[in-house]
NUGU-941238 format. One line per field, with one value per residue (C-alpha): z negated, y negated, x; residue in one letter. Coordinates in Angstrom, 3 decimals. Example, Ala and Ser with C-alpha at 12.3 -4.5 7.8 and 13.67 -1.06 7.14 Angstrom:
# residues 2
up <- c(-7.800,-7.140) .
north <- c(4.500,1.060) .
east <- c(12.300,13.670) .
aa <- c(a,s) .
This chain:
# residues 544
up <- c(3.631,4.126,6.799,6.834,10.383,10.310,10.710,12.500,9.718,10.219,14.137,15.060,18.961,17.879,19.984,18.878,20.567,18.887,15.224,15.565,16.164,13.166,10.494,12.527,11.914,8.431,8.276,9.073,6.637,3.395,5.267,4.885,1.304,0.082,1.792,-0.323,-3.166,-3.248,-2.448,-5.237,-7.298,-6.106,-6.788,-10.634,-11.543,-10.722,-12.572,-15.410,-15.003,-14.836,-17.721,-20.070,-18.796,-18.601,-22.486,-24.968,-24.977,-21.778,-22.143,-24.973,-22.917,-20.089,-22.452,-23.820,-20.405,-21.075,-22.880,-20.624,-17.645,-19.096,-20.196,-16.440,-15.191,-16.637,-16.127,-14.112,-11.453,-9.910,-11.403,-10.497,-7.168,-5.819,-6.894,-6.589,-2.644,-1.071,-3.115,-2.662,1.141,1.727,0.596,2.422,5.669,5.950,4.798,1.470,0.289,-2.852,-3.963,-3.134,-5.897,-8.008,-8.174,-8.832,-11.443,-13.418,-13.116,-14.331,-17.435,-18.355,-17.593,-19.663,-22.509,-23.032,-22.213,-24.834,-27.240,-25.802,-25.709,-29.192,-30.523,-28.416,-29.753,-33.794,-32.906,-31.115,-33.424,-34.073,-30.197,-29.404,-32.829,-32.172,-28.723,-25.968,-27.488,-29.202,-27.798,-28.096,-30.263,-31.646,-33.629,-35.325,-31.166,-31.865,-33.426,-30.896,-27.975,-30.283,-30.233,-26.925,-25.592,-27.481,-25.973,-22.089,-23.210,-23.038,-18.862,-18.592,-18.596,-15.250,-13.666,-14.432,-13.562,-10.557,-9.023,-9.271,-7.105,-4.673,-4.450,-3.248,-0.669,0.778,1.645,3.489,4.880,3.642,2.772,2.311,-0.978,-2.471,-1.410,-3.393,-6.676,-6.400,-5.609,-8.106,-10.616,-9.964,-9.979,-13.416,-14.747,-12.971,-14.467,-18.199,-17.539,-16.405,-18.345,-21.497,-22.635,-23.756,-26.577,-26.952,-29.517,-29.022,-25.588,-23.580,-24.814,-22.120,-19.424,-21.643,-21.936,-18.248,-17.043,-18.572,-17.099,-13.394,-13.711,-14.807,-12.088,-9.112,-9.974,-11.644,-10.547,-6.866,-6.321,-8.264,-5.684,-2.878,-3.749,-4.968,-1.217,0.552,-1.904,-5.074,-6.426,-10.231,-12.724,-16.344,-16.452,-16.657,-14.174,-15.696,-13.788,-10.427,-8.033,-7.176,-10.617,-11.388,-8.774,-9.400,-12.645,-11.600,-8.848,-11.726,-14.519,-12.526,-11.891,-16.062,-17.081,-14.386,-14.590,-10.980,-10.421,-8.626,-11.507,-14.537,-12.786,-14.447,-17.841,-17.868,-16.110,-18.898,-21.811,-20.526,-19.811,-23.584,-24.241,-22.815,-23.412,-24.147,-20.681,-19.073,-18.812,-17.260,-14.200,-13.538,-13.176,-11.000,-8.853,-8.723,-7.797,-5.067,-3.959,-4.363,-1.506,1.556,-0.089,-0.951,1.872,4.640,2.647,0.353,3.120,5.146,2.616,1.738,5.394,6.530,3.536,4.425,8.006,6.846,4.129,6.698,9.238,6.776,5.409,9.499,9.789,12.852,11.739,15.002,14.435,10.642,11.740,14.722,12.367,9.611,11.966,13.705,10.677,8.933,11.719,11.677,8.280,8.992,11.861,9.671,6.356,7.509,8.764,6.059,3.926,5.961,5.673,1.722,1.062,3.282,2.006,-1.660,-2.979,-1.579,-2.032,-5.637,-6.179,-4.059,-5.818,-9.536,-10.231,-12.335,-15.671,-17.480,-15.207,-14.485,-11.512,-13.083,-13.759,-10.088,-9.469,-11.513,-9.845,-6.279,-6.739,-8.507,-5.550,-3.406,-4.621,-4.537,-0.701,-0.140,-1.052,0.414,3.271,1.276,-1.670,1.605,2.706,0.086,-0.760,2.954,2.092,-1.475,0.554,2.894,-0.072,-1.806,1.662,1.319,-2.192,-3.052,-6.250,-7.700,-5.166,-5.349,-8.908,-9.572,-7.088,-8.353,-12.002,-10.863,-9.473,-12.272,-14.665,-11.951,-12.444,-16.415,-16.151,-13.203,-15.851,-19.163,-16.907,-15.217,-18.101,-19.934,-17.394,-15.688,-13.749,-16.736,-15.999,-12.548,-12.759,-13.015,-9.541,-8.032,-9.364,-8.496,-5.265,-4.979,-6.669,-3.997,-0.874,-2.530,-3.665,0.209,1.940,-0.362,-0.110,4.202,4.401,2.180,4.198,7.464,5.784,4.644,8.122,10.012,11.359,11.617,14.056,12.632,16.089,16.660,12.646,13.205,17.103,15.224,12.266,14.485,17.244,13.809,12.711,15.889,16.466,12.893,13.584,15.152,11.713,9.704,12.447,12.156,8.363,8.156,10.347,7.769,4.582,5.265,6.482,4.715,5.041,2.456,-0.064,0.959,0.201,-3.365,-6.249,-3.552,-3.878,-1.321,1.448,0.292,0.700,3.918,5.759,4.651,5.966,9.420,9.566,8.682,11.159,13.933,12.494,12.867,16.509,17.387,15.902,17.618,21.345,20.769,19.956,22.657,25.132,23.254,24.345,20.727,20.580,17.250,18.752,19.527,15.902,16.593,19.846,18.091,15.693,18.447,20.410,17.195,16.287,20.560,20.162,16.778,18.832,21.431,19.142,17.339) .
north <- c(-3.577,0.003,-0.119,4.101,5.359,6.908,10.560,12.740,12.316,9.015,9.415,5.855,6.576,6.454,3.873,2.106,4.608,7.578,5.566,4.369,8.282,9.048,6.786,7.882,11.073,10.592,7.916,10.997,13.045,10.720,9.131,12.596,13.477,10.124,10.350,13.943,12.228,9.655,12.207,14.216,11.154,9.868,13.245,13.548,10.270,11.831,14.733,12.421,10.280,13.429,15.481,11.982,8.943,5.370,4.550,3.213,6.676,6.852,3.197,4.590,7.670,4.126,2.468,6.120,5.332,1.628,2.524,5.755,3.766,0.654,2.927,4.257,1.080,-0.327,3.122,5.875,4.032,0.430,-0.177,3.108,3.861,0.260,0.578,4.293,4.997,2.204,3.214,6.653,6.038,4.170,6.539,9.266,7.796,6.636,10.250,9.845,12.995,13.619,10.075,10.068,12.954,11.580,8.460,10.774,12.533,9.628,8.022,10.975,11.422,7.664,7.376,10.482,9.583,6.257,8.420,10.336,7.030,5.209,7.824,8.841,4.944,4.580,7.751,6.393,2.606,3.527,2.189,-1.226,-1.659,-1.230,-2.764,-6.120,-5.895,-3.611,-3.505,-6.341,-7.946,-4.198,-4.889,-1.418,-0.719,2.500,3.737,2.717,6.464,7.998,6.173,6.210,10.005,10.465,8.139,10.517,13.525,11.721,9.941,13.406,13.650,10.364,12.862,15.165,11.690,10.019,13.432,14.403,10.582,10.963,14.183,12.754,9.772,11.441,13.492,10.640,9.095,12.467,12.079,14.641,13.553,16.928,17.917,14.601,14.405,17.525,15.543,13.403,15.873,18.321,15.727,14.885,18.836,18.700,15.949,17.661,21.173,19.567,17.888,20.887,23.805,22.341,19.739,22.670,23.954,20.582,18.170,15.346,17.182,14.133,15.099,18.278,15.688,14.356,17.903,18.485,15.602,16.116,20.231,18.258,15.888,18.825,21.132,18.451,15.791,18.157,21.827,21.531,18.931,20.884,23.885,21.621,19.802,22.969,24.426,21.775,21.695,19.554,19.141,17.947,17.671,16.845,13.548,10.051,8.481,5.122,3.821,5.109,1.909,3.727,4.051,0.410,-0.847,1.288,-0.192,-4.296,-3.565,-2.068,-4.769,-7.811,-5.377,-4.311,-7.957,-8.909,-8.236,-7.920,-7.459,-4.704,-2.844,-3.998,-5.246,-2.338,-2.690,-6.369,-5.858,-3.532,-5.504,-8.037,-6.103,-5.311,-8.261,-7.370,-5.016,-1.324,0.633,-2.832,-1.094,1.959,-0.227,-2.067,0.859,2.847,-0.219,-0.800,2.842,2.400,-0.211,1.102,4.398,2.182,0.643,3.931,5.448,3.013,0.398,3.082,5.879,3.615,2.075,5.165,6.378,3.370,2.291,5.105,3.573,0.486,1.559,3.343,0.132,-2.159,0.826,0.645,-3.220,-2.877,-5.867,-5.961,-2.823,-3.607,-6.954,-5.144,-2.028,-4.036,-6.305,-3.457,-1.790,-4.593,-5.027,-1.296,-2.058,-5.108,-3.224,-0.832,-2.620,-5.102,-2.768,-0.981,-4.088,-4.802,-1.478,-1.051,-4.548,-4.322,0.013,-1.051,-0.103,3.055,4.185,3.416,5.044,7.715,8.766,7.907,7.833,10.629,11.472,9.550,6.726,4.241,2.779,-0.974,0.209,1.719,-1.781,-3.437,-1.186,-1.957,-5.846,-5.407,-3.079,-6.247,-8.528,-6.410,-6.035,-10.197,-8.747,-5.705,-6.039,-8.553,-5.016,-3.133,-5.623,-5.992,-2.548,-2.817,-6.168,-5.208,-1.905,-4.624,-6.433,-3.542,-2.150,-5.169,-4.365,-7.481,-6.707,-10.257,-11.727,-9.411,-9.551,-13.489,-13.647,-10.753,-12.611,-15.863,-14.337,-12.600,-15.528,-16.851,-14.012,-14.217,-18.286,-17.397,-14.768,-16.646,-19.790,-17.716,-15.271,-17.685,-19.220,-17.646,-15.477,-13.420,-9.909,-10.520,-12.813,-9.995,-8.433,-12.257,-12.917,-9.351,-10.436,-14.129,-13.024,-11.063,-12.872,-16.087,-13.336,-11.961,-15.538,-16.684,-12.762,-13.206,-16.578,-15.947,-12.396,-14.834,-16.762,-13.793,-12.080,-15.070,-14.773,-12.937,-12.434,-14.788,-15.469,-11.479,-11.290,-14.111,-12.572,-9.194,-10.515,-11.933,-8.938,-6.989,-9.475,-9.506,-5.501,-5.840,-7.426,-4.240,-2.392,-5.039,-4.509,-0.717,-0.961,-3.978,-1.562,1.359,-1.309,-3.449,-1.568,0.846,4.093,2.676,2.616,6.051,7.701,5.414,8.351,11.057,11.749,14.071,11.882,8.587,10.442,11.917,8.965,6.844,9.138,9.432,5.437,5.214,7.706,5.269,2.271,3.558,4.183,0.766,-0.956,1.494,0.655,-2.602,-2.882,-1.093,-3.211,-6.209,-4.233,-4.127,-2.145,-1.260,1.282,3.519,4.357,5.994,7.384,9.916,10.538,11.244,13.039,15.565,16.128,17.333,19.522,21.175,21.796,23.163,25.548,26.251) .
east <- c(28.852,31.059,33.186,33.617,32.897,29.137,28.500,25.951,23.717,23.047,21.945,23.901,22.740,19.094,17.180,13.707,11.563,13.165,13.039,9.353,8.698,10.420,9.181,5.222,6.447,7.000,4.459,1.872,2.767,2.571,-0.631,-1.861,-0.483,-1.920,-5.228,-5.713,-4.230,-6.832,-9.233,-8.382,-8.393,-11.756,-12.983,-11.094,-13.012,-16.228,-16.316,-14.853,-17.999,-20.054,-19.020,-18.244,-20.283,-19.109,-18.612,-16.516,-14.577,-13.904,-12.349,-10.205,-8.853,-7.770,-6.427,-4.336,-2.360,-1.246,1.897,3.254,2.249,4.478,7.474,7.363,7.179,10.279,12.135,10.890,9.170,9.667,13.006,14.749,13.299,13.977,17.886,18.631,17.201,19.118,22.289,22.014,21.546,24.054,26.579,24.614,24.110,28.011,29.767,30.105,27.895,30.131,29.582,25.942,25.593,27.601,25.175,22.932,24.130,25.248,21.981,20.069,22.351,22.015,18.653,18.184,19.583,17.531,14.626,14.665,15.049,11.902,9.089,10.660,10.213,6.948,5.382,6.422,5.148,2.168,-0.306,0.859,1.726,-2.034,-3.167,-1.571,-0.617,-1.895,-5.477,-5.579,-9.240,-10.674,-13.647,-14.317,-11.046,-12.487,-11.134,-7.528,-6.419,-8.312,-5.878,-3.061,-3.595,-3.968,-1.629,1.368,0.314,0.904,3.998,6.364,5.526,7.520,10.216,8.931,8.145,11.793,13.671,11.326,11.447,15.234,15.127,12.351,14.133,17.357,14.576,13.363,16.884,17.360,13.785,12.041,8.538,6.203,8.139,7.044,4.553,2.527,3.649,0.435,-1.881,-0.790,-1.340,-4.563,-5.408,-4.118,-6.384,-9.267,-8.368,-8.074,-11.271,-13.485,-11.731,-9.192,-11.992,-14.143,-10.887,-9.636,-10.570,-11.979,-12.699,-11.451,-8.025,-8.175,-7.459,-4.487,-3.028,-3.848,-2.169,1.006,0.869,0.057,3.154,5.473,4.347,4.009,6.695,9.663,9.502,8.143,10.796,13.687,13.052,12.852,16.488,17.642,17.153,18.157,21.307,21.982,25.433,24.495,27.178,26.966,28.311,27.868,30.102,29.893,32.786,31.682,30.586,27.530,26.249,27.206,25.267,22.166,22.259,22.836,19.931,17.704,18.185,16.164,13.082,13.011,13.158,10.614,6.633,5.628,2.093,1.190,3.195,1.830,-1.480,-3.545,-2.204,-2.960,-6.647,-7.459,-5.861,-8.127,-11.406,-10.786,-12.724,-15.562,-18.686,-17.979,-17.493,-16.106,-12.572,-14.027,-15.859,-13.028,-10.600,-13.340,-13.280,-9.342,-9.322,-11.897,-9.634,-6.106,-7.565,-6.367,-3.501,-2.200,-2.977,-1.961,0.045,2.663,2.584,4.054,6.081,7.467,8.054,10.128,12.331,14.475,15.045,15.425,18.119,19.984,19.903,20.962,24.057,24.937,24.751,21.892,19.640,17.878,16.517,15.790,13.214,11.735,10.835,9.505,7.888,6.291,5.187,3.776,1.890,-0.055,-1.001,-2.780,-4.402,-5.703,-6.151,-8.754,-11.735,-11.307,-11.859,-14.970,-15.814,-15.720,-17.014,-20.432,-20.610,-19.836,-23.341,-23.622,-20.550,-20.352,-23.798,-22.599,-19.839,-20.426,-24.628,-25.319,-27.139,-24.841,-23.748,-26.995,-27.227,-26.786,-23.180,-23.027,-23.947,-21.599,-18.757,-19.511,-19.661,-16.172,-15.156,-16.461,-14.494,-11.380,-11.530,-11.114,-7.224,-6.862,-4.541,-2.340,-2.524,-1.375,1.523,3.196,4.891,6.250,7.849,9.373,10.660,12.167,13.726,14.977,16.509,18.860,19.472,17.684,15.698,15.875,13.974,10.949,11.202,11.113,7.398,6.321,6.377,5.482,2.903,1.995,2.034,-0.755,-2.858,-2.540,-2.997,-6.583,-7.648,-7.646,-9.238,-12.063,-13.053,-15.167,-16.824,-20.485,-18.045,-17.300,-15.692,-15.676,-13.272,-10.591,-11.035,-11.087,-7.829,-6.528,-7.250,-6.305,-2.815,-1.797,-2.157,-0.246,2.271,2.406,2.617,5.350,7.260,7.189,8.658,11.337,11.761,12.119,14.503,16.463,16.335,17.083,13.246,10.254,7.365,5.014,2.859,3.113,1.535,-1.280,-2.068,-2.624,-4.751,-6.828,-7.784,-8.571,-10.584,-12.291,-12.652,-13.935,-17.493,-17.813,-17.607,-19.067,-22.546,-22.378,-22.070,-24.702,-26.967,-27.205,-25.824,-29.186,-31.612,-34.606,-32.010,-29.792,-33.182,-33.729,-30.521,-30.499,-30.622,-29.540,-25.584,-24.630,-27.095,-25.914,-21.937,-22.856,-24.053,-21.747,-18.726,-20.979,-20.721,-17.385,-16.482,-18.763,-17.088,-13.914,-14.753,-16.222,-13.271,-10.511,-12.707,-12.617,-9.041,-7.924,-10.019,-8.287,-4.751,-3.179,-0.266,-1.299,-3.541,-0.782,-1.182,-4.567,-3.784,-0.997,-4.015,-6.261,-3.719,-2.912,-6.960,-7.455,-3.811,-5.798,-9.190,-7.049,-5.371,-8.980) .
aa <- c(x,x,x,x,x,x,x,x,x,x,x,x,x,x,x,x,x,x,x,x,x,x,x,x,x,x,x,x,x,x,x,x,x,x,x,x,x,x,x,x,x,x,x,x,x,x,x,x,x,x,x,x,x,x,x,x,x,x,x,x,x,x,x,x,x,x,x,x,x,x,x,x,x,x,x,x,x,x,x,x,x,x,x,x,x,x,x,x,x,x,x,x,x,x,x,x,x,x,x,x,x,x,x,x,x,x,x,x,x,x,x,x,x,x,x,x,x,x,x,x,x,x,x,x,x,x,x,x,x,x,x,x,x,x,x,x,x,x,x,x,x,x,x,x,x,x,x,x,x,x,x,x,x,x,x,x,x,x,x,x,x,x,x,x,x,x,x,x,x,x,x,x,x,x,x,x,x,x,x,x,x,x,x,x,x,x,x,x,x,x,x,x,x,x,x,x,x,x,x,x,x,x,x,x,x,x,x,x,x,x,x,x,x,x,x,x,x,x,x,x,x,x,x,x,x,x,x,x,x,x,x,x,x,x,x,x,x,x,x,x,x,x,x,x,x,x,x,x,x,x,x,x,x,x,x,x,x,x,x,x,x,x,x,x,x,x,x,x,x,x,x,x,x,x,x,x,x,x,x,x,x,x,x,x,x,x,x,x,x,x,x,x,x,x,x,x,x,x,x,x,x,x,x,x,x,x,x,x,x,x,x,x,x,x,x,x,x,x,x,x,x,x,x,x,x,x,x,x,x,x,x,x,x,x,x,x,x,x,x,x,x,x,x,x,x,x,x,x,x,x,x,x,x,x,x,x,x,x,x,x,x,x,x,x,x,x,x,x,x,x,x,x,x,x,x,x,x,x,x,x,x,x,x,x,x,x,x,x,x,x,x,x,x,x,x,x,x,x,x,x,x,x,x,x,x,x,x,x,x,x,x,x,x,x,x,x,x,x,x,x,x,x,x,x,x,x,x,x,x,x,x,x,x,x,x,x,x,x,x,x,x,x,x,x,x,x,x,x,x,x,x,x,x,x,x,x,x,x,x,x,x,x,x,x,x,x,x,x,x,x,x,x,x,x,x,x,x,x,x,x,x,x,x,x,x,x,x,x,x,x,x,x,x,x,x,x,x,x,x,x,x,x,x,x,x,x,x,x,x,x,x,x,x,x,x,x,x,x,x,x,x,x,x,x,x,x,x,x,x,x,x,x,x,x,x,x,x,x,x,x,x,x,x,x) .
């Protein structure tokens, strides 16, 4: 641990009132940046649905992403953010600003460099690596150019993503959270923009999306963040700093997390290599229902993720461990407060959401179907999806990467083993989203005790006593969702979009209610969380 005295920066007088502000604070904003992100997203997959159906092309422009997604896996996202922000903050938190940019600059010149090698070797070998690897059960291999095709046009954003992570990453240690948090959006604007405009000069015209994906990532994950850092102030210099600690230890904390195949990381790649095996628009389903799924855990699960490994870096940097297991505690337990009703919520809604949001002319409404029972049995995992980017933060705080890493692949091997088991038996495709979901809470279980034992303890009976008031206050959302779920208004709105949307969002918004009442007669302090919602939507009125 440093022993150099601490500076104003990082605010050593804080006490737990002022930091549970903070990370709310900041725990607002990416709540808010995430919630439009999956907005947008939601949104972005129906107009794909709309304009191109739910077909074997659409699985091909899916599968396009496996190999960019994989190269920023290993490199631009997981294994880089997990070392780099805890490194970074360390030095920046105990007066060592020079240092802290010259991690930085070292990193991004390595990191750079290599690159530049993989998307070069990836875009040459694409064909073989989907051939005989990455698309090896696809049955139509007359689709293989097509993905091959696409997938080199994506590969070249790697490059915003790598360099604009770096520069978010370093914004985040400083807490800054609204700068990264456009990224996401502008992405999805991208993909939405390529869809509706570039697909009409593109060809094939599900290429625009390609080509409008890679414009998103440039303008949302490298120039918005370059102007942001470049206000705040950046100190880059060409260099490598190979020798420098800092750098050294970026790279030690990086290695276990390349070598590893945690599952939330390479969960996609492996659910479509998988649903490759399947009928033709199999791949598509799943990933509308992953999607579906993913909303709460990147809105309540990452936003808070995000908002607190900062805090948690800087009370590990300043030795304050007290503070470090009553923040995680705390936070861990807000996202169980919130994850559960909305699993009760999307599992009992399922139907008409999925019609809602994806029945058109060219999606039937037995593949609506087929989505919301996938979408079903997604939510039986959904707070244990939303726990566990709080506990890797927690890990990766300590600059502990190896012991994320090693039950993030176990776990993974369990998902592989579940899949390969469950795939040929009556269960068929569904047996993807059952062991996305089983996965996840062994994954969680064995991540928290080995948290305890690493933190000298945490609040299990605190974690149990909160699991079960939301379980409670959510029989209260499962009987206002059961009331409009089950009864003759849900074969009403059937075939009628913007209805079926409309009263859903009206019974969400009474579900929501009923469970936040009943909570607060149950005294959770959890509900704080909803009171400084509450309290910001009267301030707006007021101001309105």
């Amino acid at each position: 641990m440093p022993d150099e005295p601490i500076t104003d920066d990082s605010t050593p007088h804080e006490t737990h009132a002022q930091v549970n502000a903070g990370v709310a604070k900041a725990g607002g904003i990416m709540v808010f940046s995430l919630f439009m992100s999956r907005v947008l997203g939601i949104v972005r997959d129906m107009i794909i649905t709309h304009i191109f159906g739910i077909n074997a092309q659409t699985d091909a422009y899916r599968f396009a992403f496996m190999l960019p997604d994989l190269l920023f896996f290993l490199i631009s996202g997981g294994a880089l953010s997990s070392a780099f922000i805890p490194v970074f903050s360390e030095y920046w938190h105990t007066g060592r600003k020079k240092d802290a940019w010259k991690v930085f600059s070292g990193v991004m010149c390595t990191v750079s460099v290599f690159l530049v090698i993989f998307v070069a070797l990836c875009g040459i070998f694409a064909d073989p690596l989907f051939r005989h690897f990455l698309a090896r059960g696809l049955k139509d291999k007359s689709l293989i150019p097509e993905i091959v095709m696409l997938s080199r046009i994506l590969l070249p954003a790697q490059f915003a993503f790598f360099l604009g992570g770096l520069m978010m990453g370093t914004l985040y240690a400083r807490k800054v959270f609204t700068i990264p948090g456009l990224g996401p959006n502008i992405y999805n604007l991208g993909i939405i923009f390529g869809a509706i405009v570039l697909s009409r000069f593109t060809s094939p015209a599900i290429s625009g999306m390609c080509w409008g994906a890679v414009g998103g990532a440039i303008v949302g994950n490298l120039v918005i963040p370059y102007l942001g850092i470049k206000k705040l102030g950046m100190e880059f210099q060409f260099g490598f700093n190979w020798q420098h600690e800092g750098v050294k230890k970026v790279f030690k904390l990086m290695l276990p997390v390349i070598l590893g195949l945690s599952l939330p990381g390479v969960f996609a790649m492996i659910m479509i290599a998988f649903g490759s095996y399947f009928t033709a628009g199999t791949d598509t389903i799943l990933d509308l229902s992953n999607k579906l799924m993913q909303a709460p855990l990147g809105i309540f699960g990452q936003s808070l993720a995000i908002a607190v490994f900062p805090v948690l870096t800087q009370f590990y940097a300043q030795n304050r461990m007290d503070m470090f297991r009553n923040q995680l505690d705390r936070t861990m337990r807000t996202v169980i407060y919130l994850s559960v009703p909305i699993s009760v919520l999307l599992a009992i809604l399922a139907p008409q959401i999925a019609s809602g949001l994806y029945l058109s002319n060219k999606v039937s409404a037995g593949q609506t179907a087929q989505i919301a029972i996938c979408l079903q049995i997604f939510c039986i995992g959904i707070w244990a999806w939303c726990l566990h980017p709080i506990l890797m933060r927690a890990f990766y705080s300590l600059q502990d990467t190896i012991t994320p890493v090693i039950v993030g692949t176990l776990t993974t091997a369990l998902f592989v083993g579940m899949l390969m088991g469950l795939m040929y038996t009556p269960l068929g495709y569904k047996a993807l989203p059952l062991a996305g979901s089983v996965s996840p809470i062994l994954m969680v279980f064995v991540m928290c005790f080995l948290a305890a034992k690493k933190l000298d303890g945490l609040d299990f009976p605190g974690l149990l006593k909160t699991m079960r008031n939301a379980l409670v206050g959510s029989v209260g959302v499962g009987i206002v969702c059961a009331l409009v779920a089950w009864s003759p208004l849900a074969n009403m709105m059937m075939g009628h979009k913007f209805v079926t949307l409309g009263v859903t969002a009206v019974t969400f918004c009474v579900a929501m209610w009923a469970y936040y009442f009943i909570t607060k007669a149950l005294k959770m302090p959890e509900c704080e969380y909803l009171d400084r919602v509450m309290n910001r939507l009267n301030r707006f009125k007021a101001k309105v």
